[in-house]
N, C-alpha and C positions, 0 to 999 in steps of 0.2 A: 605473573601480572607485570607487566610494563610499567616503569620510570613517569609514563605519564598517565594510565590508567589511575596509579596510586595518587596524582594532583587533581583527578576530579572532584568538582565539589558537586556532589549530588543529590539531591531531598530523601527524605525516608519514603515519602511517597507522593503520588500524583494525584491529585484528583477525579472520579470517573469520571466527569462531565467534560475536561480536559481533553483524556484521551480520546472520547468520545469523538468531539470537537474535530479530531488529527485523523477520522475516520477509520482508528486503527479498532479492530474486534475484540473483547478479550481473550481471547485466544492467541492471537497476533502480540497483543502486549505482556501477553505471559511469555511468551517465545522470546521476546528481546529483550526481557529481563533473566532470563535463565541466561539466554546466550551471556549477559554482559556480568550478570553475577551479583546483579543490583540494580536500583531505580535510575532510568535513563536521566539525564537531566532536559532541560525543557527544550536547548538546541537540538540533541540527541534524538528527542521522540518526536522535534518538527523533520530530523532529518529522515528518518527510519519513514515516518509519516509519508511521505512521498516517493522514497525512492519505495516503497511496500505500496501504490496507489496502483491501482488499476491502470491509470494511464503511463506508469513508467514500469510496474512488471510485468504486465500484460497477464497476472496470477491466474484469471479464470480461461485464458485465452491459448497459452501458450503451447498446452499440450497438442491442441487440435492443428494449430499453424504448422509444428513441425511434423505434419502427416502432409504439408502441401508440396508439388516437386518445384524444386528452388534450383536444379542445375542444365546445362545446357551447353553446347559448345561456344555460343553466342555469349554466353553468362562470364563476367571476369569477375566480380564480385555480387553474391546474392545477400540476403538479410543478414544483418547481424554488424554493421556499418551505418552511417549517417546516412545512406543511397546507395542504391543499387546502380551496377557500371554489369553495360552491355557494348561488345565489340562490334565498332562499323568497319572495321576493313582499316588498312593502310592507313594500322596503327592509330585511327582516331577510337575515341569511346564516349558513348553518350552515357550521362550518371541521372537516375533522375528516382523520383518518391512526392509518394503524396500523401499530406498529412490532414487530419481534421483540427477545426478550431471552433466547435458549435457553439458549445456554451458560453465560450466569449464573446461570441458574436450574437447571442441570442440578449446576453444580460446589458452587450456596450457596441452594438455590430459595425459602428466604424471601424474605432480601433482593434474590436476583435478581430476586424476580418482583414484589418492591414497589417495586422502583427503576425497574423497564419499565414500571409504572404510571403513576409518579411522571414519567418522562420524555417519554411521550406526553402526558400531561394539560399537561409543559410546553411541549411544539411547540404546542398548542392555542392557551393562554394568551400565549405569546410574539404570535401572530398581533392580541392585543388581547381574542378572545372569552374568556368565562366558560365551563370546561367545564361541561357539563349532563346527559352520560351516558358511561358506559364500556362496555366488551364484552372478549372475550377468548375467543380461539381457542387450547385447551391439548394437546397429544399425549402420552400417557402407553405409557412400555412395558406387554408385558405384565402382569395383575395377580398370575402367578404368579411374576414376577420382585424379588428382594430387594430391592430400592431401592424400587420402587414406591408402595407407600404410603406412606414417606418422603418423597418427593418431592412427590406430589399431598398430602398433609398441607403441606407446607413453601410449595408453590406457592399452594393456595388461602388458607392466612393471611396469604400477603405480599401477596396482589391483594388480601383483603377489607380486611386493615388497613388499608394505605396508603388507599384508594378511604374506606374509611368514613371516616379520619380527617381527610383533605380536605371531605367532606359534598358527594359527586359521586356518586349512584346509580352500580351498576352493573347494567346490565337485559335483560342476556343474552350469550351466547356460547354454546363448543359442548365438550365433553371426550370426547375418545376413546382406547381401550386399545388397544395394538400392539406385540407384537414387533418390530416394526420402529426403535420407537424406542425402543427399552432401554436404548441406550446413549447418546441422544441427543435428550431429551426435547425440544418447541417450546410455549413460552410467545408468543405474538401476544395484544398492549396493543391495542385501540381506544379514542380518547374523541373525543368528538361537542360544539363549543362554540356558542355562538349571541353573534352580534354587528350589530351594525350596518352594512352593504353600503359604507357612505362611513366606517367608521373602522375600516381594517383597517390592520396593520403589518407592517411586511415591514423585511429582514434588512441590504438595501444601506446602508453607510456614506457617503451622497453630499456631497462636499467636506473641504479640506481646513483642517486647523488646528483639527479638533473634538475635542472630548473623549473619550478613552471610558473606559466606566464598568464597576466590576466592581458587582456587589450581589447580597446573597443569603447563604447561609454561609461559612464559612471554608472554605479548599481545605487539604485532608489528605493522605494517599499513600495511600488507599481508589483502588481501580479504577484504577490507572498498569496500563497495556498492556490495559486492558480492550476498547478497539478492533481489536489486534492478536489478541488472544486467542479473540477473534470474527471473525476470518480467518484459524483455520486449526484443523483437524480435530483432533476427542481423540484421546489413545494411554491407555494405563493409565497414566499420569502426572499426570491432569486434574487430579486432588486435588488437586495443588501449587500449581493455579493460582487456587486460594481468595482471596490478595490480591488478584486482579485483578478481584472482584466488590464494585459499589460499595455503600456503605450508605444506607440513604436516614431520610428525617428529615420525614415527611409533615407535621406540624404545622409546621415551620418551612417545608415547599411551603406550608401554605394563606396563611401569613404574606407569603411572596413574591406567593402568584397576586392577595392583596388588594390591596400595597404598588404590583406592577407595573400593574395597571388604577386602580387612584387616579393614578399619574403620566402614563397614558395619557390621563385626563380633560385633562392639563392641555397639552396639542400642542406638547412639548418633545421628543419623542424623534423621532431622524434614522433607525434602525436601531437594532434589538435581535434577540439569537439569543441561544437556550436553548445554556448547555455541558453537552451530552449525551457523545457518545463523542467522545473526543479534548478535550473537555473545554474548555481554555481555548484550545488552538492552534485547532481547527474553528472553536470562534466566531469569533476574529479574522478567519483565514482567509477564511473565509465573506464575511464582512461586509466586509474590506477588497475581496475579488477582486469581488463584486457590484456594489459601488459605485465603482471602478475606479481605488484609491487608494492609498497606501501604509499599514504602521500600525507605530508603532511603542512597544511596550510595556516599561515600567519594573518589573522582580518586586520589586521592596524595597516598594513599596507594594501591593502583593495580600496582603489576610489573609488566614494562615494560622491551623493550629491545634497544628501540629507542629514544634517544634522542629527548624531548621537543616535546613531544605527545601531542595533545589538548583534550579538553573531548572529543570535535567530531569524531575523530579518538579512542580515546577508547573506547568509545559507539557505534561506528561502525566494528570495527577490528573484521574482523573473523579469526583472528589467531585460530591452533590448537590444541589440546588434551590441553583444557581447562574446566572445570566445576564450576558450581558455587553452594555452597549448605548453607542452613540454620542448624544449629545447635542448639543443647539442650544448655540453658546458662551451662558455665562452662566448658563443654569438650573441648574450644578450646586448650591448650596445649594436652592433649591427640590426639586429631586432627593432631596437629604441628606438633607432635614427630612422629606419623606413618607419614607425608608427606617429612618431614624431614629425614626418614630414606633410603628414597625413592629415595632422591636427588630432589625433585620437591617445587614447589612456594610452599608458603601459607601464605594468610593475609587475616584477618580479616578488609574487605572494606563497611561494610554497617550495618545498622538495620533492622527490618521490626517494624512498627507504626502502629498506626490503624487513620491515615489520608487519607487513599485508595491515597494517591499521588506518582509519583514515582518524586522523588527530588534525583539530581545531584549535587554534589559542586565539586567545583576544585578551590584549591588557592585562597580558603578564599571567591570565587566569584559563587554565587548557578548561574549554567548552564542550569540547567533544571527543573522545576516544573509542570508536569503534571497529571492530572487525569489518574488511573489506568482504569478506566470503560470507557475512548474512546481510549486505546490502545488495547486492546487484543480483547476482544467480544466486542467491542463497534466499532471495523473498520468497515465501509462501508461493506455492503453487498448485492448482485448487480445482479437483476433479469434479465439476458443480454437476449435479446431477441435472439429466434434465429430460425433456420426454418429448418425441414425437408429433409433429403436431395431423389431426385426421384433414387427409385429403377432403379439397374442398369436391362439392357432386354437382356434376354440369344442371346447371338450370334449366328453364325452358328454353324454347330459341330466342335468341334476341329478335326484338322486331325490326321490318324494315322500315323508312322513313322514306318519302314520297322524294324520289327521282336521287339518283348518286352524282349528280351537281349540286341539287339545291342543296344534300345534306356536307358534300365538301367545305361548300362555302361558310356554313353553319361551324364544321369543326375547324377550320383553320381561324375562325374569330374566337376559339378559345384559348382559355389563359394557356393552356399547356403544346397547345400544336401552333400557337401564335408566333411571328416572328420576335427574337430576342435583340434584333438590332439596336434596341433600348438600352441595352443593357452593354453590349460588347462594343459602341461605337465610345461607350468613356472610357476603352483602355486602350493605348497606345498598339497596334499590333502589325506598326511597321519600324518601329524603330529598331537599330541597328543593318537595318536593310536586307536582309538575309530570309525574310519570310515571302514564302513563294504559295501558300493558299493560306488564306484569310479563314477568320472567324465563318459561321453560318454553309461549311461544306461539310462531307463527313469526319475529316480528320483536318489538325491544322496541322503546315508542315513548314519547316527551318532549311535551309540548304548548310550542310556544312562549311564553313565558310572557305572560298578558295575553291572550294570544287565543287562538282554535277550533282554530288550525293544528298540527300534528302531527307531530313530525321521528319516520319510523322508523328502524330501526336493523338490519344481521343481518350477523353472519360466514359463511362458510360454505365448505368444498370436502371432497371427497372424498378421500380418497388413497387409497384402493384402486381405485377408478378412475385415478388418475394413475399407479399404478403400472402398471394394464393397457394406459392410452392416456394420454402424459400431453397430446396433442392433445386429444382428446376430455373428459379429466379436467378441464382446465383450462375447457375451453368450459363445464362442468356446474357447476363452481364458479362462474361469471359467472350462467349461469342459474336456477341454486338462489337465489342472492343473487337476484335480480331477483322470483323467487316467493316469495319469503319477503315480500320488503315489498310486493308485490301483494295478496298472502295476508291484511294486514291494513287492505287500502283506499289503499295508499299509491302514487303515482307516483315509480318509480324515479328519483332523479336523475344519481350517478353513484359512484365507488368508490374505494376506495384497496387497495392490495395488499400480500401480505408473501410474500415468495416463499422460500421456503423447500426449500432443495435441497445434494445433495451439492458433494464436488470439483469443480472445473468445468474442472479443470484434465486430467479424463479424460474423454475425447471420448464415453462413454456420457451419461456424468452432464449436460455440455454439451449433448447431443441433446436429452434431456430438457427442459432449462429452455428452451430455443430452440422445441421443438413446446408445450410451453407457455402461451410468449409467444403465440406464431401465433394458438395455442388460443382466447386469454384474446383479441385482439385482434378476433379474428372474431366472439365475443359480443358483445363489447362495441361494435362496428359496429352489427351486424343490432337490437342491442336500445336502442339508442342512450343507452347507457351504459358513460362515457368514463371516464377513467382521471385523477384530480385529486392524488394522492399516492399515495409507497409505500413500501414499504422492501428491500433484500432481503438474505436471509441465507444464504451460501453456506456450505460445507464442515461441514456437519454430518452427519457421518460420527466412527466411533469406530473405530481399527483397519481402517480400509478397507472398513467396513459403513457407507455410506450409507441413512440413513432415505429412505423413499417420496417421490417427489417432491412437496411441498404449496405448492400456489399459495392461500394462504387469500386471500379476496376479503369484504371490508369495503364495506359499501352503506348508501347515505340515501336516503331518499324522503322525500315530503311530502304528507301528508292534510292535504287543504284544511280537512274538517272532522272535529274528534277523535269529534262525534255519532255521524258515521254510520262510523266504525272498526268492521272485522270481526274478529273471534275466534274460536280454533277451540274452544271449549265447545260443544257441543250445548245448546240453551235450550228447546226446543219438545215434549213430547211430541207423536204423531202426523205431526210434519215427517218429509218424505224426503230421502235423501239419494243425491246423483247425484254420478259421477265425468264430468268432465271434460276430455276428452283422450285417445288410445286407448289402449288397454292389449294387449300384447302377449305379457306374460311372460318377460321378460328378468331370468334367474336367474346371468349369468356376475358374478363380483364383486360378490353381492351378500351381506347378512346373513343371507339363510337359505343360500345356499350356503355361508356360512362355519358355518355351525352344523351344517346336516345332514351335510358331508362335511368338517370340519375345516380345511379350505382354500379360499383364494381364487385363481382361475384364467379364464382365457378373457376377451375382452372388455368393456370395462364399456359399460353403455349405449347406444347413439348420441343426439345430442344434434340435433334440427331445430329449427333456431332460429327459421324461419319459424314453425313448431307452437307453441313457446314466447312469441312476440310476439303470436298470433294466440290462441292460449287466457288469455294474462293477460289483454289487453286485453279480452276479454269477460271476464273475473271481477269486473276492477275494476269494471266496469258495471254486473254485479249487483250489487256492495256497494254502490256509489254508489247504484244506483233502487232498495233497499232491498228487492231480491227474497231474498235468501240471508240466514239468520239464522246461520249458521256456516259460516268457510272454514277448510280446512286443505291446503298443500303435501303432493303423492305426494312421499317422499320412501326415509330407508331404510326398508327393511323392506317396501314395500309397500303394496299398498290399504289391508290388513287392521291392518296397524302405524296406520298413520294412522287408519283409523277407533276403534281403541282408545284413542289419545290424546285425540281426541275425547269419547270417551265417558266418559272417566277425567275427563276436564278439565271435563266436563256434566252428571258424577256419573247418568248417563243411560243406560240399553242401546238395545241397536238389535239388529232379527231381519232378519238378510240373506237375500234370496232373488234374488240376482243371474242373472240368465239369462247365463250365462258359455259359452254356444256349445259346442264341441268344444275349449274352450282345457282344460286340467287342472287343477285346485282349486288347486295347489301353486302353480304359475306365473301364474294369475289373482291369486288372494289378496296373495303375495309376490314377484311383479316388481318390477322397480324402474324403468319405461319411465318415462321423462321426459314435462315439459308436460303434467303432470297435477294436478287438483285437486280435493278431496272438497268441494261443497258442501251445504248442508242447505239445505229450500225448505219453505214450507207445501204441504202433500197438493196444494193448491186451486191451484198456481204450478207443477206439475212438464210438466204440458205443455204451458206457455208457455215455461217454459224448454228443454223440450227441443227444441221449433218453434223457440224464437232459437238453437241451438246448431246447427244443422242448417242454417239461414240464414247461420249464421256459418263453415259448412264446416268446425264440430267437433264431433267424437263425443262422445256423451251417451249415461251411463245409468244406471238407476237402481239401486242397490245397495241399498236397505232402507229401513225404517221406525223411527224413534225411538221407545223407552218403555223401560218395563220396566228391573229391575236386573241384566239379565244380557245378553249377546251370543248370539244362535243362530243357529246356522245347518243347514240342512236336518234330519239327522235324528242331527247331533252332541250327543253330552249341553250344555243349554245352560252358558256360563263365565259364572259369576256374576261382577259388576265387582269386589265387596269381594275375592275371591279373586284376581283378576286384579289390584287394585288393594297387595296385599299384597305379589305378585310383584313389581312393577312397584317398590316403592318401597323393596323391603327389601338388594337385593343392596349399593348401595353402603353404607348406615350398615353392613349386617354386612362387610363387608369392612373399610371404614375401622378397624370396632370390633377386626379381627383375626378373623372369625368364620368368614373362607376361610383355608384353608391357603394360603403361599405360593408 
């Protein structure tokens, strides 16, 4: 027993309602009292309390991730770091992750959702890179639901502020409407940074007798159990958990992301890690258990800003645009003076030992003495049983609805196929200059800076598929992401995840996230794109209503040249326009069967990922030999959705006279059949392309002609764009404005 194990002062015992409270099981809290050899003390079981959280051990989750393929030749660092770093070539690398912040954004969605900006941009930055793009995957309950546009008002000012006032574009993502998550909305942060491949940094504290360093703001009681709080399901009590969402302070981040890459210039840091959740315990943690050390930290010297702070509350505070980092002996005044210059904290609050313990003292009295190897990898980890869930059985046929104009126009005035220009014109997504496609195409894209090269970017998954199959759902969310940045010339490289799912603790919900994984691992095989960071958020559920199961998937690629980048605008009057891949009419779970018959049922999709490898990889080729003047992803809604964007986006009509066989208008037009792609050709290129498509053992055909300002089709009245274009962009400002009833 250690010198400072024997100065704990520690209770005979705890409370159960206490421990209860720290969300620990008894099982859990018998385990860290064997380990310790006695009753933890009250800092001790907040600290165990979290770093043992769902959301910092990932306990129910862990076994199934590491079945997913995490390597690659592209791959320079995969999980197990602050972000994932994927290599562009001539020594640049892009780092990037995407993290959830639902529950904070559901209980306080401003700051919750500017502080999940705020803490991905800083896993970024921790790494060494300059963020250079954001993205964000947002789930919103129904829009007839009372909180609703509360919420997505409260959500999209905290993503745009935060992002704007850092000066980091944000250049796309995806928003969608669902009763499902009414009671539990999902906020998913991406940001995308660009660094140098030989100056990356990582989190291990290696050696002992080094310093470690706080820097950054002062630590408050903002966000104490905010880790906790996000391990465990709402009741109608959530309200009350309002202190447990942190504040964020963007302009004092942009102060830190300057402060911490000016000290990076200078090759004095051993280890650094961003205190996100769990705040000052996870970094240490982290950082000691990596680099295989002990740490031991002094709280009289951490500034505060709060009067008569206890360690429990500094070992919990997730105050933000905080860092914690290990240094080489001696740098710290060089340290000082760049944090100093900067107007930001800096003290020198700790050691690292070779006791493998992490020891706490405050006011002369040690608060906490714990082993390092039962905090990090040594939490519980938790073979949750779970079952199956039975395929859903195709229903009847979906009906059709009187003429595939008038019902276009119908769906693109819904919440979910509507335009988001609402939404993505409050965040900045040209600053620093470097962004070469905008918000509202299939991927957004950064130019490296200095040169031709091109990082794209796209969220993407289904979850009305994942509730149908979430095997299948998750496979389509891999493959969406993969055609999204196909879609704009870019070679996929690889992804980060944010897994977002109920209880896991009920063998349904378990099922779920486990066919999932399978799902997400078998695309990401066949299309050889691996898995380099992720996050995942469990129990989001409110009263025992678990939301849809959402595996959001986060993807980069890389266009060698920004020139020859494709976009879906229509640019050509007289080009044709050919689809890609075959088309079947698969209406089960899709947006027009949720529109014609109010419900979503039957299986979604099937997902051939052979089809999928095999039609991008001919697309990218036409972008590259400069045959296609406009690509666009089949995605929802159909052929005909897609060719409306199109044309919206080309300010351009098209008269379709597609030879659609004995298939039914309804089911042609608005299937949702995967591994499919709309592209535009000149008249003088369509039976060259259709001879290489056919060589390439994919179907090909051709769907129309570009002109004119309206859409026609056979002997429907034609849909003028301006009218269509009216539908298309008016449902969200009038709703925002209150112009739908709720």
């Amino acid at each position: 027993m250690s010198e400072a194990t024997q100065k704990v002062d520690a209770p005979d015992e705890l409370p159960e309602e206490l421990i209860a409270e720290h969300g620990l099981s008894p099982d859990e809290y018998a385990r860290i009292r064997k380990e310790l050899g006695r009753t933890p003390t009250l800092t001790e079981l907040g600290i165990v309390s979290v770093m043992w959280s769902e959301h910092c051990s990932y306990k129910s989750s862990r076994i199934w991730l590491k079945t997913l393929p995490t390597d690659g030749p592209q791959v320079i660092q995969g999980p197990g770091e602050n972000a994932g770093v994927v290599d562009l070539g001539d020594g640049d690398a892009a780092v990037f992750k995407m993290e959830s912040h639902n529950h904070p954004s559901y209980i306080e969605p401003y700051q919750g959702a500017a502080t999940g900006v705020g803490g991905i941009m800083r896993d970024v930055f921790t790494m060494g890179a300059r963020p250079v793009a954001n993205m964000n995957a947002l789930r919103f309950g129904s829009p007839e639901h009372s909180k609703t546009r509360h919420l997505v008002s409260g959500v999209v000012s905290g993503i745009g502020d935060y992002g704007n006032c850092m000066g980091v574009p944000t250049i796309g993502g995806e928003t969608n409407f669902d009763a499902r998550y009414d009671g539990n909305i999902l906020v998913n942060a991406m940001c995308v940074g660009l660094l140098k491949s030989d100056r990356i940094f990582k989190s291990a504290a290696r050696g002992v007798g080094l310093p470690v360093v706080y820097v950054g703001s002062k630590t408050g009681r903002d966000g104490i159990h905010g880790a906790t709080m996000a391990s465990a399901e709402f009741d109608d009590a959530s309200a009350e958990k309002r202190p447990t969402v942190q504040v964020g302070d963007p302009f004092t981040e942009k102060l830190l992301l300057e402060a911490c890459l000016e000290l990076m210039a200078e090759d004095v840091i051993i280890g650094i890690q961003d205190m996100g959740a769990a705040g000052l315990t996870s970094s240490s943690v982290e950082m000691a258990d990596k680099g295989g050390v002990g740490i031991e930290l002094d709280l009289d010297k951490v500034p505060c800003r709060e009067e008569a702070m206890t360690a429990y509350e500094m070992m919990l505070s997730e105050s933000q645009e905080r860092m914690l980092m290990v240094l080489k002996p001696g740098a710290e005044p060089q340290a000082e003076a760049i944090f100093k210059k900067w107007e930001l904290d800096f003290a020198v609050i700790g050691i690292t030992t070779d006791t493998g313990r992490f020891v706490i003292k405050h006011q002369g009295a040690v608060e906490a003495d714990l082993p390092l190897s039962a905090l990090a990898d040594g939490a519980p980890v938790y073979e949750r049983p779970w079952v199956p869930k039975e395929p859903q059985v195709a229903p009847k046929e979906v009906p059709a609805a009187d003429g595939p104009l008038s019902s276009l126009e119908a769906l693109m005035g819904t919440s979910n196929l509507c335009s988001k220009r609402w939404i993505y014109e409050q965040y900045d997504h040209m600053v620093m200059a470097d962004t070469v496609a905008r918000p509202g195409g299939d991927a957004g894209v950064v130019r490296v800076h200095g040169t031709n090269k091109g990082v794209a970017v796209s969220c993407d998954v289904t979850p009305r598929y994942c509730a149908g199959d979430a095997f299948e759902g998750a496979k389509q969310a891999v493959a969406e992401c993969w055609r999204n940045l196909t879609s704009v010339g870019a070679d996929p490289l690889a992804i980060t995840d944010c897994m977002n799912f109920g209880n896991p603790e009920r063998p349904e919900i378990m099922g779920e996230f486990v066919a999932a994984v399978k799902g997400m691992g078998e695309a990401c095989t066949a299309l050889s794109f691996p898995v380099v960071s992720g996050n995942v958020s469990l129990y989001n559920e409110t009263n025992g209503v678990a939301i849809p199961p959402t595996p959001a998937i986060g993807g980069v690629g890389l266009i060698p040249d920004v020139a020859k980048m494709a976009h879906l605008a229509l640019a050509h009057d007289g080009d044709v326009l050919v689809v890609v891949g075959k088309t079947k009419g698969h209406l089960h779970q899709s947006r027009y069967q949720e529109w014609i018959s109010g419900k979503l049922e039957g299986p979604p999709p099937s997902v051939d990922l052979d089809a999928e490898r095999k039609a991008g990889d001919f697309v990218r080729g036409l972008i590259r030999d400069g045959t296609v003047t406009a690509v666009h992803d089949v995605s929802d809604g159909g052929l005909l959705v897609a060719i409306a964007e199109m044309a919206l986006a080309g300010d351009r009509g098209v008269a379709l006279d597609a030879d659609i066989g004995d298939l039914p208008a309804h089911r042609f037009w608005f299937g949702e059949d995967q591994a499919r792609y709309v592209v535009a050709v000149p008249s003088t290129g369509v039976e060259a392309l259709i001879a290489a498509a056919a060589e390439a053992d994919l179907p090909a055909l051709t769907l129309g002609t570009v002109g004119g300002d309206s859409l026609s089709l056979g002997a429907e009245p034609p849909l003028p764009l301006a009218t269509l274009r009216s539908t298309y962009e008016q449902w969200l400002p009038d709703y925002m404005d209150g112009g739908r009833e709720q």
